[in-house]
ROTORTOR-952336 format. One record per atom (N, C-alpha, C): residue number from 1; residue in three letters; chain; atom name; x, y, z. Coordinates in Angstrom, 1 decimal, always signed. Layout:
{pt NUM,ala,A,CA,{X,Y,Z}}
...
# end
This chain:
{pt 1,unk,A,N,{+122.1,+73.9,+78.3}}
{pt 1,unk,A,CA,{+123.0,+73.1,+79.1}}
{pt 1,unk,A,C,{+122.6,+71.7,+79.3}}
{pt 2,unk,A,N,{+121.1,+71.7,+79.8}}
{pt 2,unk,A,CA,{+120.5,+70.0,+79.4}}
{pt 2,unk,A,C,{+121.2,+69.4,+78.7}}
{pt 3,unk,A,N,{+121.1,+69.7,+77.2}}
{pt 3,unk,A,CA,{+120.6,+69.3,+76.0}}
{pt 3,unk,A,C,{+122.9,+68.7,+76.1}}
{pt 4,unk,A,N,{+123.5,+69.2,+76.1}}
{pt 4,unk,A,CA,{+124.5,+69.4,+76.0}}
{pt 4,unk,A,C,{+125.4,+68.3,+76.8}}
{pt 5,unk,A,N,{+124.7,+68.4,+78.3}}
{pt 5,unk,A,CA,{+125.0,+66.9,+79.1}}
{pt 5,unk,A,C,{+124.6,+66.1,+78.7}}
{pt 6,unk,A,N,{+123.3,+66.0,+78.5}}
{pt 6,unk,A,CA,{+122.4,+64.9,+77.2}}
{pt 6,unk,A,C,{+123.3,+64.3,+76.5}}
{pt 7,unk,A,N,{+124.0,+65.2,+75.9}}
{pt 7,unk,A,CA,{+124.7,+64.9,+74.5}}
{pt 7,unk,A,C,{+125.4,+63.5,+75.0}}
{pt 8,unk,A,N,{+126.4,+64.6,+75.6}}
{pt 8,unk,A,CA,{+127.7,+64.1,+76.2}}
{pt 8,unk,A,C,{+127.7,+62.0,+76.9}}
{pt 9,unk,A,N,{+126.6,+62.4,+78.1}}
{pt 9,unk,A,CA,{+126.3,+60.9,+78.2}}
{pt 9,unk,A,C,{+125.7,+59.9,+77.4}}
{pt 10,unk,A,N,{+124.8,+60.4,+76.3}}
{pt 10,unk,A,CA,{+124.7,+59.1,+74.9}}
{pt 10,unk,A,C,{+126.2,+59.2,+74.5}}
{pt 11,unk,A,N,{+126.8,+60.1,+74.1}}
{pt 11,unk,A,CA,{+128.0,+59.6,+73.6}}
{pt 11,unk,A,C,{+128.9,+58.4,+73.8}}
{pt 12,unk,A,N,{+129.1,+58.8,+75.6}}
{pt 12,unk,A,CA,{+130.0,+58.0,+76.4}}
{pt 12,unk,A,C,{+129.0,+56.4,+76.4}}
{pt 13,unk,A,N,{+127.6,+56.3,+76.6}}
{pt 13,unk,A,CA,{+127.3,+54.7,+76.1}}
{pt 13,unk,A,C,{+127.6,+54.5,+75.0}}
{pt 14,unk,A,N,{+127.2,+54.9,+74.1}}
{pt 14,unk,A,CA,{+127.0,+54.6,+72.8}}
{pt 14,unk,A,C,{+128.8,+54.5,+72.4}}
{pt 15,unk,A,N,{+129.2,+55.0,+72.5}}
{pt 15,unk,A,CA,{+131.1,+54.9,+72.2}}
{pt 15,unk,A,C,{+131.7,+53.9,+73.2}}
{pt 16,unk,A,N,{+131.5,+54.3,+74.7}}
{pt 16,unk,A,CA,{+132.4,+53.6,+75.5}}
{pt 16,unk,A,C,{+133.6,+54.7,+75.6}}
{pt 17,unk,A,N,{+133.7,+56.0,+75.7}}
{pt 17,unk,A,CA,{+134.8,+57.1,+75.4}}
{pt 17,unk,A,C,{+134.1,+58.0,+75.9}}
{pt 18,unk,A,N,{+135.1,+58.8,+76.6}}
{pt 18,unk,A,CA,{+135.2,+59.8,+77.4}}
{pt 18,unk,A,C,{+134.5,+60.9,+76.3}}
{pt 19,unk,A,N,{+133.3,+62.2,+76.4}}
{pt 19,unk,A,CA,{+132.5,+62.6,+75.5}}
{pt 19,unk,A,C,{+133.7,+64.3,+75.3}}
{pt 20,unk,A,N,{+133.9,+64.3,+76.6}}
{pt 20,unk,A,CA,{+135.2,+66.0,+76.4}}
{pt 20,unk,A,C,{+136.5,+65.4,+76.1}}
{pt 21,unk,A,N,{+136.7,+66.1,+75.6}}
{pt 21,unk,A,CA,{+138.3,+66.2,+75.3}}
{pt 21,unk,A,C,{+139.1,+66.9,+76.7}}
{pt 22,unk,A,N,{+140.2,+65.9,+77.1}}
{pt 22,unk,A,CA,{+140.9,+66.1,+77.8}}
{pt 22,unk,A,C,{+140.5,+65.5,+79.6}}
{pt 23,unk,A,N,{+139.4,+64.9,+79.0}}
{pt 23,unk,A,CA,{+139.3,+63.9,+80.3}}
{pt 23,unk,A,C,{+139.5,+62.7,+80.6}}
{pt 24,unk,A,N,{+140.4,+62.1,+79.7}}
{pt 24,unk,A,CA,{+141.0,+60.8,+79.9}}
{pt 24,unk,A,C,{+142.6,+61.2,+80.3}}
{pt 25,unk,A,N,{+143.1,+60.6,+81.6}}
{pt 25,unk,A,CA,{+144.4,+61.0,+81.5}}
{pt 25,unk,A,C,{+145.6,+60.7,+80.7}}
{pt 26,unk,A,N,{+146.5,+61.7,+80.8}}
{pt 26,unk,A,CA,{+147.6,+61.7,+80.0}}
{pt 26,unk,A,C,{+149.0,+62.3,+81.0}}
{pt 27,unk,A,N,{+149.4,+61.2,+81.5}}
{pt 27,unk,A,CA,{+150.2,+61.2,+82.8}}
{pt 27,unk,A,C,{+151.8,+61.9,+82.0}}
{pt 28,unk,A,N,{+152.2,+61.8,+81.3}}
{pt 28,unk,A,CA,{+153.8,+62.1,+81.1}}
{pt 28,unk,A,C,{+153.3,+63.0,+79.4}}
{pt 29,unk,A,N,{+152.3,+63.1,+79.4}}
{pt 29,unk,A,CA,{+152.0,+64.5,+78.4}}
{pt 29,unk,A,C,{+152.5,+64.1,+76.9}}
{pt 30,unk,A,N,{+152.5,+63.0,+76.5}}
{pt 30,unk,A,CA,{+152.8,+62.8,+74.8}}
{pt 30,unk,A,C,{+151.4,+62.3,+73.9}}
{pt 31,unk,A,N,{+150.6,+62.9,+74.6}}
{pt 31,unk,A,CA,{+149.5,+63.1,+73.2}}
{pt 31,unk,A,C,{+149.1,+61.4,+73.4}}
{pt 32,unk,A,N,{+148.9,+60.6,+74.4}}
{pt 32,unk,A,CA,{+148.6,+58.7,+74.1}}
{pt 32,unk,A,C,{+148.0,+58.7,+75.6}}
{pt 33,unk,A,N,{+147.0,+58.8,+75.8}}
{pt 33,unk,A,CA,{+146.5,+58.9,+77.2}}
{pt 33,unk,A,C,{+146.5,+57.5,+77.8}}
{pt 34,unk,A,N,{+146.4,+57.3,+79.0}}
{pt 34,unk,A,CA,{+147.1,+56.3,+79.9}}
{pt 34,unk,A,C,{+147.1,+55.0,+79.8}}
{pt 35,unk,A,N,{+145.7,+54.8,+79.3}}
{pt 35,unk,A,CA,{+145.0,+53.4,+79.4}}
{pt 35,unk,A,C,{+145.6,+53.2,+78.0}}
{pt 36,unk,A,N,{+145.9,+53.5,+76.9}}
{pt 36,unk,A,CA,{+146.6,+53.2,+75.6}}
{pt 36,unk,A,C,{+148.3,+53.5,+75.6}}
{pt 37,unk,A,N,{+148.8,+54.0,+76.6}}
{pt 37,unk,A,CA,{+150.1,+54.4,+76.6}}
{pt 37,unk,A,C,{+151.2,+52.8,+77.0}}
{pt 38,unk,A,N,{+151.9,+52.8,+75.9}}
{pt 38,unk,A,CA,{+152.6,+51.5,+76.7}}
{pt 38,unk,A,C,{+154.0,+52.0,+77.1}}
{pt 39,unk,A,N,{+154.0,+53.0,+77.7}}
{pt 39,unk,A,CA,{+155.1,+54.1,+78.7}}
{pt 39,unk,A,C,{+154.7,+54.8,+79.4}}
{pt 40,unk,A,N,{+153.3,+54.8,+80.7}}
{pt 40,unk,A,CA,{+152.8,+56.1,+81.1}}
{pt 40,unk,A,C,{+153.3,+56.8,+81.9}}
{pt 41,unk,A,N,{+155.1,+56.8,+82.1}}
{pt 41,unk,A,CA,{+155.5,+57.8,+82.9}}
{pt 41,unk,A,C,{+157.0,+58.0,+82.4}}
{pt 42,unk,A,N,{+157.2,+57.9,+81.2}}
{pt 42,unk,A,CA,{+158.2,+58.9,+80.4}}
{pt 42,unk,A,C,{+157.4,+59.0,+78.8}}
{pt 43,unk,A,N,{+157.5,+60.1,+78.6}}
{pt 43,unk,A,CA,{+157.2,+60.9,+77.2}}
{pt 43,unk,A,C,{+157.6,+60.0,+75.9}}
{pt 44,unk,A,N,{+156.5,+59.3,+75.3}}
{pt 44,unk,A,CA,{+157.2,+58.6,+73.9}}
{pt 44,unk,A,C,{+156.0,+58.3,+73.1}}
{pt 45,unk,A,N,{+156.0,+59.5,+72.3}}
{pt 45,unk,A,CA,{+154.5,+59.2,+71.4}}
{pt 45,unk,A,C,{+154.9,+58.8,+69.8}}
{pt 46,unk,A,N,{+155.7,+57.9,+70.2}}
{pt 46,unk,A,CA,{+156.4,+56.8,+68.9}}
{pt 46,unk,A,C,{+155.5,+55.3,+69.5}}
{pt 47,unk,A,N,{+155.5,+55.2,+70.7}}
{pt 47,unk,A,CA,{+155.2,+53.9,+71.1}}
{pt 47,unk,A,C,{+155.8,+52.7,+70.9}}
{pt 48,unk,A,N,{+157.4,+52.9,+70.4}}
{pt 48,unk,A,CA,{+158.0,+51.9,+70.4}}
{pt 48,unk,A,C,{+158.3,+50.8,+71.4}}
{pt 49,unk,A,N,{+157.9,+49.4,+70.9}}
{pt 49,unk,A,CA,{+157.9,+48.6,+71.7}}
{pt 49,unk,A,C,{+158.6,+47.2,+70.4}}
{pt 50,unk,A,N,{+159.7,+47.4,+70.6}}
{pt 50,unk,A,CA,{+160.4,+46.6,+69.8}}
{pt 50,unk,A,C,{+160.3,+44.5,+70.2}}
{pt 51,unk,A,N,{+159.7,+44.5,+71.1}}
{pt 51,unk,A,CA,{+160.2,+43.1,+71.8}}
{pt 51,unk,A,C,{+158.4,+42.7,+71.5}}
{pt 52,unk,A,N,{+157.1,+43.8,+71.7}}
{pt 52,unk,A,CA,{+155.9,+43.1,+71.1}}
{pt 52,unk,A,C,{+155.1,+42.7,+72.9}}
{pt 53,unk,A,N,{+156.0,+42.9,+73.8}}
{pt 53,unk,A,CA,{+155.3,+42.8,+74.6}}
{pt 53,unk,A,C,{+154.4,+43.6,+75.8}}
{pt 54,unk,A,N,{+154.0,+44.9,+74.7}}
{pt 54,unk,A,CA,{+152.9,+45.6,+75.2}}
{pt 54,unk,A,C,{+153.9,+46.7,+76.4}}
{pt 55,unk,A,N,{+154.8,+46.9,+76.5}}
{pt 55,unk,A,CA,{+155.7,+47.4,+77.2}}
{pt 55,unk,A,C,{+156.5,+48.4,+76.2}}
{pt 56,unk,A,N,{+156.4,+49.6,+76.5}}
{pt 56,unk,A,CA,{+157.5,+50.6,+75.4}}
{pt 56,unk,A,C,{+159.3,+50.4,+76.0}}
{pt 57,unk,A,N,{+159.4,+50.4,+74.9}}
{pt 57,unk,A,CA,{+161.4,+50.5,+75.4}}
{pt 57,unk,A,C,{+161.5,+51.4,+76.0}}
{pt 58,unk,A,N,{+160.5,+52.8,+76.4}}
{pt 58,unk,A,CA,{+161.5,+53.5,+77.2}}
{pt 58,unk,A,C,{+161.1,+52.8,+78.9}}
{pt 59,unk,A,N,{+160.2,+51.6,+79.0}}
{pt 59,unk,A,CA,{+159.8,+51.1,+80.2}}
{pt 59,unk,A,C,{+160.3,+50.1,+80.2}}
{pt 60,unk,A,N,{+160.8,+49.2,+79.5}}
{pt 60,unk,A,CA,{+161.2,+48.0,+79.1}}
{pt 60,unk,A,C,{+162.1,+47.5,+79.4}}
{pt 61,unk,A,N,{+163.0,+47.0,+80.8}}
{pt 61,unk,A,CA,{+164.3,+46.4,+80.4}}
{pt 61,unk,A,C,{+164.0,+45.1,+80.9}}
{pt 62,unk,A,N,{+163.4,+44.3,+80.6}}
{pt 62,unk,A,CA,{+163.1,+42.8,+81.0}}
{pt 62,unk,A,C,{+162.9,+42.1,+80.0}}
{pt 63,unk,A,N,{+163.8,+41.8,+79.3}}
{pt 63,unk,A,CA,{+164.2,+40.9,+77.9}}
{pt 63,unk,A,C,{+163.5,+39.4,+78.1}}
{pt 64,unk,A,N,{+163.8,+38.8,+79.0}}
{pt 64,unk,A,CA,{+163.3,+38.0,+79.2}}
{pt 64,unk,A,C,{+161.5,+37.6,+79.6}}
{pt 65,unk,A,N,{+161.2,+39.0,+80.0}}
{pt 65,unk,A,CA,{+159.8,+38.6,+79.9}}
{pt 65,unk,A,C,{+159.4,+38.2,+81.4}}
{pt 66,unk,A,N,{+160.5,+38.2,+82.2}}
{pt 66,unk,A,CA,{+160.1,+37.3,+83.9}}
{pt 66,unk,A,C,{+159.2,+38.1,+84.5}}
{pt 67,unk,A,N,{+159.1,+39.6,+84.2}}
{pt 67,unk,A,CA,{+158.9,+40.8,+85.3}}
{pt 67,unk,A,C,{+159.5,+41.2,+86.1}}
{pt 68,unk,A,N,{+160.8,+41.0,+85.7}}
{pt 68,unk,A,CA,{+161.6,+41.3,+86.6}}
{pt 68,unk,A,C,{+163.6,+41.7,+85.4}}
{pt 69,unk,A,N,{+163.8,+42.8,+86.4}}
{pt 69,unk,A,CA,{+165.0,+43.0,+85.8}}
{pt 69,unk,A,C,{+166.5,+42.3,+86.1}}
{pt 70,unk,A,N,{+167.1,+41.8,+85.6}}
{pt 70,unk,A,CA,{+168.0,+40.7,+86.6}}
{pt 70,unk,A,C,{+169.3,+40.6,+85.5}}
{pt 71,unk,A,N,{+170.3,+39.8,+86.5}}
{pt 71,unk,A,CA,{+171.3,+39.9,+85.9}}
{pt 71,unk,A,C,{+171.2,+39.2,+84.5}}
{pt 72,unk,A,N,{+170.4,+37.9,+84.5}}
{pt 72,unk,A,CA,{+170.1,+37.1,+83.1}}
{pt 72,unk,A,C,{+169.9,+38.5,+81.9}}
{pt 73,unk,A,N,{+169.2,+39.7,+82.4}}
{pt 73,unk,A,CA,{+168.4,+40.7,+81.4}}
{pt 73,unk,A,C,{+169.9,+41.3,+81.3}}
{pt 74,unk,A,N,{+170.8,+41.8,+81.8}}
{pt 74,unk,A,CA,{+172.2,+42.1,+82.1}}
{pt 74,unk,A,C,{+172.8,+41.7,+80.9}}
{pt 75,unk,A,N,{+172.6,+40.5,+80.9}}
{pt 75,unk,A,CA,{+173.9,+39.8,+80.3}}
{pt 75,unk,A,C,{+173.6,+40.0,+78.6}}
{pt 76,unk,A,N,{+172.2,+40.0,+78.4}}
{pt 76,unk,A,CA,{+171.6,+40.0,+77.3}}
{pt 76,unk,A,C,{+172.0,+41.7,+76.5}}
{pt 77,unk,A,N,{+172.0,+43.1,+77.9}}
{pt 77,unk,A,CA,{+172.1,+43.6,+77.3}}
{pt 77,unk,A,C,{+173.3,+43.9,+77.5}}
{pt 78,unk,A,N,{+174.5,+43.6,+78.1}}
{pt 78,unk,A,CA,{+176.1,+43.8,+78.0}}
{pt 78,unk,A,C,{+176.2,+43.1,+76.4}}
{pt 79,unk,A,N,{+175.8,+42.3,+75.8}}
{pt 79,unk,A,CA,{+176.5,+41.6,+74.3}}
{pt 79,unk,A,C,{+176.3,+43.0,+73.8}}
{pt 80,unk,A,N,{+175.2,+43.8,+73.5}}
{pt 80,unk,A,CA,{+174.8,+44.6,+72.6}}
{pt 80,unk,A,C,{+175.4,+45.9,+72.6}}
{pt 81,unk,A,N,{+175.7,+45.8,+73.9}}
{pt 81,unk,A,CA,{+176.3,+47.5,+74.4}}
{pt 81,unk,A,C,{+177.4,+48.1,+73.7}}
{pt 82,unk,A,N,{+177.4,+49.4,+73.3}}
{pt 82,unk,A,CA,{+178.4,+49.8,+72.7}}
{pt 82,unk,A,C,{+178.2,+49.5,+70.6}}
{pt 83,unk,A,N,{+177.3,+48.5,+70.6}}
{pt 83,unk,A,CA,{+177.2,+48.5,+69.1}}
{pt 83,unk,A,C,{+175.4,+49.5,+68.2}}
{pt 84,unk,A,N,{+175.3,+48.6,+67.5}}
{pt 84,unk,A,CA,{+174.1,+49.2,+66.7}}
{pt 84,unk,A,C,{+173.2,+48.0,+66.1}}
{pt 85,unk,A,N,{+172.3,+48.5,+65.9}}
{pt 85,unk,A,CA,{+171.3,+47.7,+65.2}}
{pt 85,unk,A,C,{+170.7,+46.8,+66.1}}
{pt 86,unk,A,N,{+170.4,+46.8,+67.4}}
{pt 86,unk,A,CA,{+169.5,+46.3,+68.6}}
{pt 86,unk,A,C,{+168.4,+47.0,+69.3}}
{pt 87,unk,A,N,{+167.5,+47.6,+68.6}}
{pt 87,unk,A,CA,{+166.2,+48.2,+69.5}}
{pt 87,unk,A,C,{+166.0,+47.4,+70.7}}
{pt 88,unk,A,N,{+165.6,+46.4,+70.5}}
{pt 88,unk,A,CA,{+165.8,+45.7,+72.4}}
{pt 88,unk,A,C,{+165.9,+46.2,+73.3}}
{pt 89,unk,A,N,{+167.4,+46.8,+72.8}}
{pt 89,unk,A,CA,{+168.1,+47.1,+74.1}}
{pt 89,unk,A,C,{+168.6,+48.7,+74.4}}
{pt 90,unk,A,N,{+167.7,+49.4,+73.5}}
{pt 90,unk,A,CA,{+167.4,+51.0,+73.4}}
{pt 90,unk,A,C,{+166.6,+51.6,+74.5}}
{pt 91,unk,A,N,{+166.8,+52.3,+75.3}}
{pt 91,unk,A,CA,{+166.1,+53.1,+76.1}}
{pt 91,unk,A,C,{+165.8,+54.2,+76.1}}
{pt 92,unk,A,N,{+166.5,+54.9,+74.7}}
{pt 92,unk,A,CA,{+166.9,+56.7,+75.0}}
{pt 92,unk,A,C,{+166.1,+56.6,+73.4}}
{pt 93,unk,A,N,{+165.3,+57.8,+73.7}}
{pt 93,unk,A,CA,{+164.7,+58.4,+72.2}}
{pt 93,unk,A,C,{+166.2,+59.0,+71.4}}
{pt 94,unk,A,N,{+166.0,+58.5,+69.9}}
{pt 94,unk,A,CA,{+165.2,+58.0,+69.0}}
{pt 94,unk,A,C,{+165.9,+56.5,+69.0}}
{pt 95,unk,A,N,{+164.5,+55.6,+69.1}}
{pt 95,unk,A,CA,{+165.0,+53.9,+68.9}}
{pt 95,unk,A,C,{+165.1,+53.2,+67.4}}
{pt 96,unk,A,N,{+166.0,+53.4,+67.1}}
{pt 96,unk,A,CA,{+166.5,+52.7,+65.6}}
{pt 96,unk,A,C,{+167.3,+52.0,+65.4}}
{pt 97,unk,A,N,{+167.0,+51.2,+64.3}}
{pt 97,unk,A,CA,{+168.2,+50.3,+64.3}}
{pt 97,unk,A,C,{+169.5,+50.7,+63.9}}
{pt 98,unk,A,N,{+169.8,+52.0,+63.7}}
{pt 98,unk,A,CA,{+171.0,+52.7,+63.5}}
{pt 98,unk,A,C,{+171.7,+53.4,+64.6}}
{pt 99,unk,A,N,{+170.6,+53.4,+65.8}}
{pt 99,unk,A,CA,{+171.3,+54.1,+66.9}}
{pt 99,unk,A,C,{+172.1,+52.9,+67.8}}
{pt 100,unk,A,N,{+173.4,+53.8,+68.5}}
{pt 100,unk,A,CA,{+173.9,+52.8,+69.2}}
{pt 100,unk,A,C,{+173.4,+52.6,+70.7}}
{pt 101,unk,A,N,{+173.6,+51.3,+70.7}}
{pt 101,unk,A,CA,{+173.1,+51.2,+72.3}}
{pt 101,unk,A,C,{+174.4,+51.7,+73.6}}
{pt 102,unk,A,N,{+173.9,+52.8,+74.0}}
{pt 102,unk,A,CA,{+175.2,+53.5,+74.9}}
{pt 102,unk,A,C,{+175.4,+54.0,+76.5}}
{pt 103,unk,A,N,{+175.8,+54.6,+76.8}}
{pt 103,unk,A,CA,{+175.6,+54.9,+78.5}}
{pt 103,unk,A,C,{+174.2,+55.5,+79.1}}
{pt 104,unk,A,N,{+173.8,+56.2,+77.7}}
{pt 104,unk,A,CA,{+172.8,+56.6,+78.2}}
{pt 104,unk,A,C,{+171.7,+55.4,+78.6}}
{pt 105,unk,A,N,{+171.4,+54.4,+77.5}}
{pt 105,unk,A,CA,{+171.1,+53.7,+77.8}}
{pt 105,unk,A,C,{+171.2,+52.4,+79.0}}
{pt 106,unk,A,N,{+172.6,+52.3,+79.2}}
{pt 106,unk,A,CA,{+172.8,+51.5,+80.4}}
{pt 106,unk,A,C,{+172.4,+52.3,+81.8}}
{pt 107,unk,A,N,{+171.9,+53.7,+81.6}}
{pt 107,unk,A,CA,{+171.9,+54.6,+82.8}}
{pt 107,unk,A,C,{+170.7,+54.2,+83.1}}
{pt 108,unk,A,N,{+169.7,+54.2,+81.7}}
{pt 108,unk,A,CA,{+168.1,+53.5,+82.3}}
{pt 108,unk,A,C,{+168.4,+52.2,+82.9}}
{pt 109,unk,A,N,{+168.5,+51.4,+82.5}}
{pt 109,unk,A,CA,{+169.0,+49.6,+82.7}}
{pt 109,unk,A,C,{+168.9,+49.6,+83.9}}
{pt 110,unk,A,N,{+170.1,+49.9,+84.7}}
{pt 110,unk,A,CA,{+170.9,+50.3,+86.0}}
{pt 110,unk,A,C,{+170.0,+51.3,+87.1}}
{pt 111,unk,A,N,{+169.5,+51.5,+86.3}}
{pt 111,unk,A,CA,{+168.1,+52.5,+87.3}}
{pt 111,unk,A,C,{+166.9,+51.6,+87.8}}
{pt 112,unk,A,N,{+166.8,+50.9,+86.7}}
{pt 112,unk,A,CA,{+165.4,+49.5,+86.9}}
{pt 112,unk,A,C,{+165.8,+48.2,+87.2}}
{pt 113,unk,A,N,{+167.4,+48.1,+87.6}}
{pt 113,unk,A,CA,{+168.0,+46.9,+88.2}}
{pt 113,unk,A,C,{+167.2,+46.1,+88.9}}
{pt 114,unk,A,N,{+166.8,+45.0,+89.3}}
{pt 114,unk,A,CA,{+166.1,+44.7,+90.4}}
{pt 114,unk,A,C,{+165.2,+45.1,+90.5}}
{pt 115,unk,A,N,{+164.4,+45.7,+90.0}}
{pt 115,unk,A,CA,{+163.4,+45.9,+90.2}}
{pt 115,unk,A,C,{+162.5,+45.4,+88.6}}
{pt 116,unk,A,N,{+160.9,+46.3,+88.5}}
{pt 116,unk,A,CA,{+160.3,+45.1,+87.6}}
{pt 116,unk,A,C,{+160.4,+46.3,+86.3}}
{pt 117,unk,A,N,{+159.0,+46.2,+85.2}}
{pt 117,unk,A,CA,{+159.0,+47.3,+84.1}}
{pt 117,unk,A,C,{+157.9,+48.4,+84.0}}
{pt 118,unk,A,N,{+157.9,+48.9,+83.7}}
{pt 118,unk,A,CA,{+156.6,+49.4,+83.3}}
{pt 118,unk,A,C,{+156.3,+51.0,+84.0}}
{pt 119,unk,A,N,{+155.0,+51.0,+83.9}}
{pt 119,unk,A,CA,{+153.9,+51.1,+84.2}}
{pt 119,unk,A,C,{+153.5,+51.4,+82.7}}
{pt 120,unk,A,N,{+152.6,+50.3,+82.3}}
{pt 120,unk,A,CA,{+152.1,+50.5,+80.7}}
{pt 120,unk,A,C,{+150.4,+50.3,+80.8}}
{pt 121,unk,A,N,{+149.6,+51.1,+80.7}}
{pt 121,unk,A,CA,{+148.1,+51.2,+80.6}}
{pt 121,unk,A,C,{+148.1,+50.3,+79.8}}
{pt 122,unk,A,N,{+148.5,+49.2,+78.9}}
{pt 122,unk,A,CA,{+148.0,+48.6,+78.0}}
{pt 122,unk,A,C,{+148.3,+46.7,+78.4}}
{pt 123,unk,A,N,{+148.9,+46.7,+79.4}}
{pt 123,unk,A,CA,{+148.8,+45.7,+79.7}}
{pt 123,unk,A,C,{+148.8,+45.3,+81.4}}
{pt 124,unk,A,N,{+148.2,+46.7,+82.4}}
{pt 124,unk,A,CA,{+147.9,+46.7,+83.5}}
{pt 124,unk,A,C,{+148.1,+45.4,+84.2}}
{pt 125,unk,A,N,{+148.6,+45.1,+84.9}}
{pt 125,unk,A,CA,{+148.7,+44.0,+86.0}}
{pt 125,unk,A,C,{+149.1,+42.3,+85.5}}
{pt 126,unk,A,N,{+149.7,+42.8,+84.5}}
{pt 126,unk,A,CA,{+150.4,+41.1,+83.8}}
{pt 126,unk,A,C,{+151.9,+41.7,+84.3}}
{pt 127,unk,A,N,{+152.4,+40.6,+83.9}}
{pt 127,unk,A,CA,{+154.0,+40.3,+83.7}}
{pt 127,unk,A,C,{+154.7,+41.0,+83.3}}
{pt 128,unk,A,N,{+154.3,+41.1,+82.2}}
{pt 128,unk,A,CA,{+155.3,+42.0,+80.9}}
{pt 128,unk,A,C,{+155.4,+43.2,+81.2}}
{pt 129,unk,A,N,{+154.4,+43.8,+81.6}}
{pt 129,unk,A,CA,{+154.8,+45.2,+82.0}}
{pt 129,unk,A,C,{+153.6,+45.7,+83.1}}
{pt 130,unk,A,N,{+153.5,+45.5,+84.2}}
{pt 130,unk,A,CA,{+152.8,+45.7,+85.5}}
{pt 130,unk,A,C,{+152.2,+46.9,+85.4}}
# end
């Protein structure tokens, strides 16, 4: 058993990574544990983040980048609504440029109104995704 804890803590210096499996958390359960997840509390092990700013679309409705969701982010996503070919402004699995942007999606939108984006382990406590 020594030898075994032994192991375990050279690994964790020597790597900087957790030495067992299954001790890094994984809050919404898609296989991307937290601190790499840029969605930690809805399910999306595509990791799509169409806009690049560390924020997954299914956390994402702050187009603008302010940290905040607002009518300006509104207006950006009323042009797109109802058509295709805008990941942007996708919130519902699967995000492609084939799918249409639809109610389901304005249901996320309208959920995150006023308020900010995120919670994305990969860019903890910035703007983009808090």
């Amino acid at each position: 058993m020594r030898l075994s804890v032994f192991a375990a803590m050279f690994a964790l210096v020597l790597w900087g990574t957790p030495a067992f499996a299954g001790t890094a958390p994984d809050t919404d359960g898609d296989g991307v544990v937290d601190s790499a997840d840029n969605c930690s509390i809805k399910i999306n092990p595509a990791q799509d983040d169409t806009d690049g700013d560390k924020c997954g679309n299914l956390c994402d409705a702050d187009y603008n980048q302010n940290g905040l969701v607002t009518i300006a982010d509104f207006g950006q996503f009323s042009i797109v609504f109802g058509t295709t070919g805008h990941p942007l402004q996708q919130h519902v699995e699967p995000i492609s440029s084939g799918a249409i942007v639809n109610v389901a999606d304005f249901g996320y939108f309208s959920s995150v109104f006023g308020g900010g984006t995120g919670p994305s382990g990969t860019t903890p406590g910035t703007t983009a995704c808090p």
